[in-house]
C-alpha positions as CSV (number, residue, x, y, z in Angstrom):
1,X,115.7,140.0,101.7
2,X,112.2,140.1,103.7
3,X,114.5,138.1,106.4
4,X,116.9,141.3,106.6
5,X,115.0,143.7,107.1
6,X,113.2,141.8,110.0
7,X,116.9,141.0,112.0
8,X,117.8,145.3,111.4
9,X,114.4,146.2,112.7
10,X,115.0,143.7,115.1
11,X,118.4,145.2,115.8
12,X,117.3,148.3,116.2
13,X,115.1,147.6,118.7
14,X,117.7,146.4,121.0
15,X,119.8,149.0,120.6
16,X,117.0,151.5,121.7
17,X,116.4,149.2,124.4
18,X,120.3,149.5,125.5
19,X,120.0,152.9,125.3
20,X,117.4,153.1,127.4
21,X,119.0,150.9,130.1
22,X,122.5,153.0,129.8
23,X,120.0,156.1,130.0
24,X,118.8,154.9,133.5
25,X,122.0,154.0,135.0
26,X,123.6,157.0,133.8
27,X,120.4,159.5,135.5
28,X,120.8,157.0,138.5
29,X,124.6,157.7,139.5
30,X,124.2,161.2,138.6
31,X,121.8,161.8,141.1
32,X,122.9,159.4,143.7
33,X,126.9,161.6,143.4
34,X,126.6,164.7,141.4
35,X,130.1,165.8,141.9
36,X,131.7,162.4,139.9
37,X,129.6,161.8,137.7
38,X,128.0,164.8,135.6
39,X,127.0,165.0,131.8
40,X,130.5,166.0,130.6
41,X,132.1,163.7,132.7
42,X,129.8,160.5,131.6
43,X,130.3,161.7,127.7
44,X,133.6,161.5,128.1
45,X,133.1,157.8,129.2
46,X,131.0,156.8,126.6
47,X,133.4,158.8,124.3
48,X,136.7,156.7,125.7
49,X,134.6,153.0,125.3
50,X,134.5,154.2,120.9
51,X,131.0,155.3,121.4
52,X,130.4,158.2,118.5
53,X,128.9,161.1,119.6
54,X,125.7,160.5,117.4
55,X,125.3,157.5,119.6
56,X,126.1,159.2,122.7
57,X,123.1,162.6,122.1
58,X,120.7,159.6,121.1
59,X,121.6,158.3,125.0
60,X,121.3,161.6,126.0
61,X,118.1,162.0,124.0
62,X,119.4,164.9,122.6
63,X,117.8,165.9,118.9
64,X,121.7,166.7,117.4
65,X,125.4,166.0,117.9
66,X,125.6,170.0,118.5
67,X,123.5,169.6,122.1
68,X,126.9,167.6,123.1
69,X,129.8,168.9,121.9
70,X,130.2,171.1,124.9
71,X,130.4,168.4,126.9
72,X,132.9,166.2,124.3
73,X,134.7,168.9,123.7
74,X,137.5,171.1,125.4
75,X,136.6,174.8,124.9
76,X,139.7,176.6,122.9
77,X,141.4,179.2,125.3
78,X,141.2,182.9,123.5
79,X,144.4,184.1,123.8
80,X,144.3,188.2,124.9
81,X,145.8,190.6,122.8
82,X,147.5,192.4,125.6
């Protein structure tokens, strides 16, 4: 059991570490061409390789799943009452 808990904190490690690493490349083409690759357009990306969007804010470094959904999301059109 002791064994277990080492390989999960172990794992958990690593995935920080990814995270980190996907972190940098993502600020790194963002700033190197703004227009391609933006927040919405990189979630989307991470969205489309089965990433959840829990995963994706902890990329982001975002404290909750809310701070991305406008950038997941499509915004529903309000239809006018004209």
């Amino acid at each position: 059991m002791k064994k277990l808990c080492e390989e999960d904190i172990q794992s958990k490690h690593i995935i920080k570490r990814l995270d980190a690493v996907l972190r940098l490349i993502i600020e790194f083409l963002m700033h190197s061409d703004g227009k391609k690759f933006s927040i919405g357009n990189v979630a989307k990306i991470l969205r489309s390789i089965d990433l959840s969007p829990s995963e994706i804010a902890k990329i982001y470094g975002k404290s909750s799943v809310t701070d991305m959904a406008p950038h997941l999301y499509k915004k529903k059109s309000r239809k006018s009452n004209v």
